[in-house]
N, C-alpha and C positions, 0 to 999 in steps of 0.2 A: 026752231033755230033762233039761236039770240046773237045779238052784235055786240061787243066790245066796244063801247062810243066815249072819245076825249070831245073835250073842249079844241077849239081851233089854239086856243092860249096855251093851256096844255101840251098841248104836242110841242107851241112853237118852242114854250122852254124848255120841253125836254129836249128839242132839237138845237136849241139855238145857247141856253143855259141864260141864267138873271147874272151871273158873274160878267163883269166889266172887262172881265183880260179875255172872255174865248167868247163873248160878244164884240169886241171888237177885231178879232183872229178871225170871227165870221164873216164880217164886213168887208175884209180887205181877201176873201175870196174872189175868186174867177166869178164874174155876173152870171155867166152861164147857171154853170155847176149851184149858184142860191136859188137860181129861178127855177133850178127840177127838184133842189130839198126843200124848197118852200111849199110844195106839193104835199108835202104833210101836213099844212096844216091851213093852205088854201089851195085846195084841190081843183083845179080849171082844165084836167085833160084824163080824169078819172085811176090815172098810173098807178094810186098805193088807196087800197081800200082799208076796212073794218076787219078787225077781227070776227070771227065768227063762227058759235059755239052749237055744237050740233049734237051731244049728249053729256052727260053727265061723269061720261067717262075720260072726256077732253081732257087736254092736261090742265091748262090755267083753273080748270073747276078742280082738278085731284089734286094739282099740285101745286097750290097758293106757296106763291115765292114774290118776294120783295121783286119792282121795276128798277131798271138801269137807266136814265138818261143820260148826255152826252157827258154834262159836268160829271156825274162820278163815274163814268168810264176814264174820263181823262186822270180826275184825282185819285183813282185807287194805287193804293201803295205798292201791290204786288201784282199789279196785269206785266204782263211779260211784251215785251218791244222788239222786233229785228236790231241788230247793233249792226255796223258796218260790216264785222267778221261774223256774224252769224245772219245769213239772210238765204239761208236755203231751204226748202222742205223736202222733207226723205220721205218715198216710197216705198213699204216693204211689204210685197206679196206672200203669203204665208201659206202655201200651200198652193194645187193647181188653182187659176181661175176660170180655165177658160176647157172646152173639153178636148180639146188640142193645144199642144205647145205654141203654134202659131195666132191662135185664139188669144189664149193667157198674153200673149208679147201685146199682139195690139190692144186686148181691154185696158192693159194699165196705162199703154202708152195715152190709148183715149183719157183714162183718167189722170193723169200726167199734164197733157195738154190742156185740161178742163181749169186744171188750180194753178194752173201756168196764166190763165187770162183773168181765174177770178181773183186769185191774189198780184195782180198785175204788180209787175215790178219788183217780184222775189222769184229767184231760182228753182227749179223744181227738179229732184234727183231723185232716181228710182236706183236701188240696193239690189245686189244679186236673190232672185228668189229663193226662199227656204222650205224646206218639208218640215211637216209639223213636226218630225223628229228633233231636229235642231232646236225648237225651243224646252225642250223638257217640260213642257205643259202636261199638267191634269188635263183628264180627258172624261167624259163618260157616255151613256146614252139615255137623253131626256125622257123618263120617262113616262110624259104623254104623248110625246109626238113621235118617241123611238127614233129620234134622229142623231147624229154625233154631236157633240158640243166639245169645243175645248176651253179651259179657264181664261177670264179675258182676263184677271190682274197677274199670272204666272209670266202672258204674254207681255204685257205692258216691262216687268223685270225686263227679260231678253232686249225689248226694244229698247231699253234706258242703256243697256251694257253696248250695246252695237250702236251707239250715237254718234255720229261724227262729229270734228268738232267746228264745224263750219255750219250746222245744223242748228236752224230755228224752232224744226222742231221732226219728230219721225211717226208716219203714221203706219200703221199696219192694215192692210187687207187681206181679208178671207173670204172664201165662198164655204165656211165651216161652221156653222151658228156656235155661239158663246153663249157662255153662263159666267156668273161673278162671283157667284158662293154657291153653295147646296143646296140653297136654301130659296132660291130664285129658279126660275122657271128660265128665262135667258134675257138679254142681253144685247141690242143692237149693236152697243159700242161701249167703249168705256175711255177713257182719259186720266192724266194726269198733269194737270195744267202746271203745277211746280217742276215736274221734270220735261216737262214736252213733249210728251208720248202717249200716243194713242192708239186704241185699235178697233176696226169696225167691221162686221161682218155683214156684206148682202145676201146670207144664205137663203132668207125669209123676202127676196124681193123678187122671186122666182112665180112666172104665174101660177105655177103647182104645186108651191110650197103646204099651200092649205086645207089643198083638195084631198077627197078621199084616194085619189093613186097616186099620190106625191112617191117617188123613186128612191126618195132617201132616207127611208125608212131601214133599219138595221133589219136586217132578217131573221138573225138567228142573236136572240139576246142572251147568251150565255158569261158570263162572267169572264172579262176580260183584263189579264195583264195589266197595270197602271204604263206599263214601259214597255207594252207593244206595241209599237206607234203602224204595226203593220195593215191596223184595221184600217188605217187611212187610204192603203193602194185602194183605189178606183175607186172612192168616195163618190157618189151623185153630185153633180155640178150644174146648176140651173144651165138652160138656152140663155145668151148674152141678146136680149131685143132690146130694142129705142125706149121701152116702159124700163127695164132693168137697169141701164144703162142711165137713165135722168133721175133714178131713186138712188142708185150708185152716186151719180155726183150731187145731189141735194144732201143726203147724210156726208159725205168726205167733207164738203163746204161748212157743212154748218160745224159738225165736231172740232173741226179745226178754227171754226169763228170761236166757240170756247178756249181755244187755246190763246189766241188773242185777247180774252178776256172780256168779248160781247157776250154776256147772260143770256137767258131767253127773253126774248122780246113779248112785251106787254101791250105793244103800241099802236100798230099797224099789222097788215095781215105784212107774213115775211119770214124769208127761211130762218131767221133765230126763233120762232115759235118750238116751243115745245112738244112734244108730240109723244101721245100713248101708246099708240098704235098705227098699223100700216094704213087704213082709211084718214087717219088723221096726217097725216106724213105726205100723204096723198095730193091733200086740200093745197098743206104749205106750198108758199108760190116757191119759184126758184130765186128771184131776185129779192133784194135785201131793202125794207124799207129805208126811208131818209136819212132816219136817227140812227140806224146803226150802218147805215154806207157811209155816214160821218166816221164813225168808229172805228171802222175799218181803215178808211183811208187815212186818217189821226195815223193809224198803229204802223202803215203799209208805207203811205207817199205817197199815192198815184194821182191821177189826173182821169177823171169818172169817166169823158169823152172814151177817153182812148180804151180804158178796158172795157168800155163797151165794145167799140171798137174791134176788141182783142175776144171777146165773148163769140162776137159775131162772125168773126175767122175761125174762130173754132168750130164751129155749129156747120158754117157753108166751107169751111177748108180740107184739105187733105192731112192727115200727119206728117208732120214735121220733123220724124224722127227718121233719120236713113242710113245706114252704115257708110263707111268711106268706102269698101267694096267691097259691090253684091257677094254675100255666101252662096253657095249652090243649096239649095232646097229641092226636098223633093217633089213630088207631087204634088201632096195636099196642102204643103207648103207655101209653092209660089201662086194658090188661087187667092187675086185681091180680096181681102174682106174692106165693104164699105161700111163707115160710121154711121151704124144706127140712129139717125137725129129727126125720125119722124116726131117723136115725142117732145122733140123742143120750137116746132114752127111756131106755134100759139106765145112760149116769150120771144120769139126772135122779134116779131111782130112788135112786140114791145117794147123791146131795144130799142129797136128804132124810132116808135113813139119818145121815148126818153132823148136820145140823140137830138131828134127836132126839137124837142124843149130846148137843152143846152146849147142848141146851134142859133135859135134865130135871132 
């Protein structure tokens, strides 16, 4: 294993910038909020570590790409910003998510309420959900894994056309793996930062997506239709657990910190890292190193306290979403499902380390 290791100076101007106008924009921050990004680059309560490279197949080794610090996030000519009229994020489910209707409601609403606290202080709106038919997507079946795939730039189209116009930006979710051309094997997600739309599938973050009895394997591979989208009734849909569920919201977070214009992060370990694969995706924390929680909050507004704060209601709260009045349900209907968040105690923990920095 090797570590990724800056200079304390390094970090501080990637964090802080040598420019005289957002060196002194730093200064006249909240004392709090410098004394836990100063943690980049004088480290006294161990919160943001090293990068750290565990084969050769990592991405920073595959995929040597130019660093982002604070100054050319702020100076890039074309990073995209919430305007007053546009400060909302769209949800759009693509297909079942969950293995019941009542399933599907609450995992988006869970992922809903999740970019509700990380992007604190933008709207978060979920779109009536669609069957794959509706998007006219290419479709086929991968075949090494003999599973469905459907085109992730076909879907991105759709999502552009269905944009509202109070929308910062619209994301798409699937439990149906992607592919990007033919010529790829698949696809976690895919973006288009010029129009705001994205789409990301957790098909692959299923414990049995990889194992020899994974379920969603096509059975009968016979040549199918471009425009039967009938293959799709009762496509295989992973179990929704607390591992699912924090890989779910670590990819929605980060594809949409692209949209904002945070790069992959070169600096500190932190969800803008890149990532080849599912052990590597793994490692990435959930939380966002210094330099690019600057970034974020530059593009957003918020106040670091509070969406912690708001992080931490999410993780220990109920959903927040409730009809003005109860539908009748039936059975399997009205049995509570509770929020899978065993897989988040270890950052909760940390939250709250960060909070005591900004508090004392």
């Amino acid at each position: 294993m090797q570590t990724v290791q800056h200079s304390a100076q390094t970090l501080k101007t990637a964090l802080i910038s040598k420019n005289s106008v957002l060196v002194s924009q730093y200064e006249k921050s909240d004392v709090g909020e410098q004394r836990l990004l100063n943690e980049a680059f004088q480290p006294a309560n161990g919160l943001f570590g090293p990068i750290t490279l565990h084969s050769q197949s990592d991405w920073i080794t595959s995929h040597p790409e130019a660093s982002q610090d604070f100054e050319q996030f702020f100076s890039d000519p074309d990073r995209r910003t919430p305007s007053p009229d546009k400060r909302s994020i769209y949800l759009q489910s693509i297909g079942s998510l969950g293995k019941t209707r009542i399933i599907s409601e609450e995992y988006i609403k869970w992922l809903k309420g999740y970019c509700e606290a990380f992007f604190y202080g933008l709207t978060v709106k979920l779109l009536e959900p669609v069957p794959v038919s509706a998007t006219r997507c290419s479709f086929r079946v991968n075949d090494n894994t003999q599973n469905l795939q459907i085109h992730a730039g076909h879907i991105l189209k759709f999502l552009k056309k269905k944009k509202p116009d109070d929308a910062f930006c619209v994301v798409g979710i699937t439990m149906i793996d992607l592919y990007p051309r033919d010529s790829w094997n698949f696809v976690f997600g895919q973006a288009s930062l010029t129009d705001g739309v994205g789409i990301f599938s957790f098909a692959r973050y299923g414990s049995d997506f990889y194992s020899l009895h994974y379920e969603g394997r096509v059975k009968t591979l016979q040549k199918t239709s471009l425009r039967d989208y009938s293959i799709f009734d009762d496509y295989y849909i992973p179990e929704i657990t607390s591992v699912l569920l924090l890989r779910s919201c670590k990819t929605l977070a980060h594809e949409i910190g692209h949209i904002f214009g945070l790069r992959h992060c070169q600096w500190l370990a932190c969800l803008m890292q890149g990532s080849n694969h599912l052990e590597e995706a793994d490692r990435r924390p959930l939380n966002l190193c210094p330099i690019c929680l600057r970034k974020l909050q530059c593009a957003v507004g918020f106040s670091i306290a509070e969406r912690y704060k708001a992080l931490l209601s999410w993780i220990d709260g109920e959903s927040t979403d409730a009809p003005a009045v109860a539908p009748k349900r039936s059975h399997e209907e009205s049995v509570n499902i509770p929020k899978p968040v065993e897989a988040f105690k270890d950052w909760r923990g940390w939250i709250f380390k960060c909070l005591a920095v900004l508090q004392e």
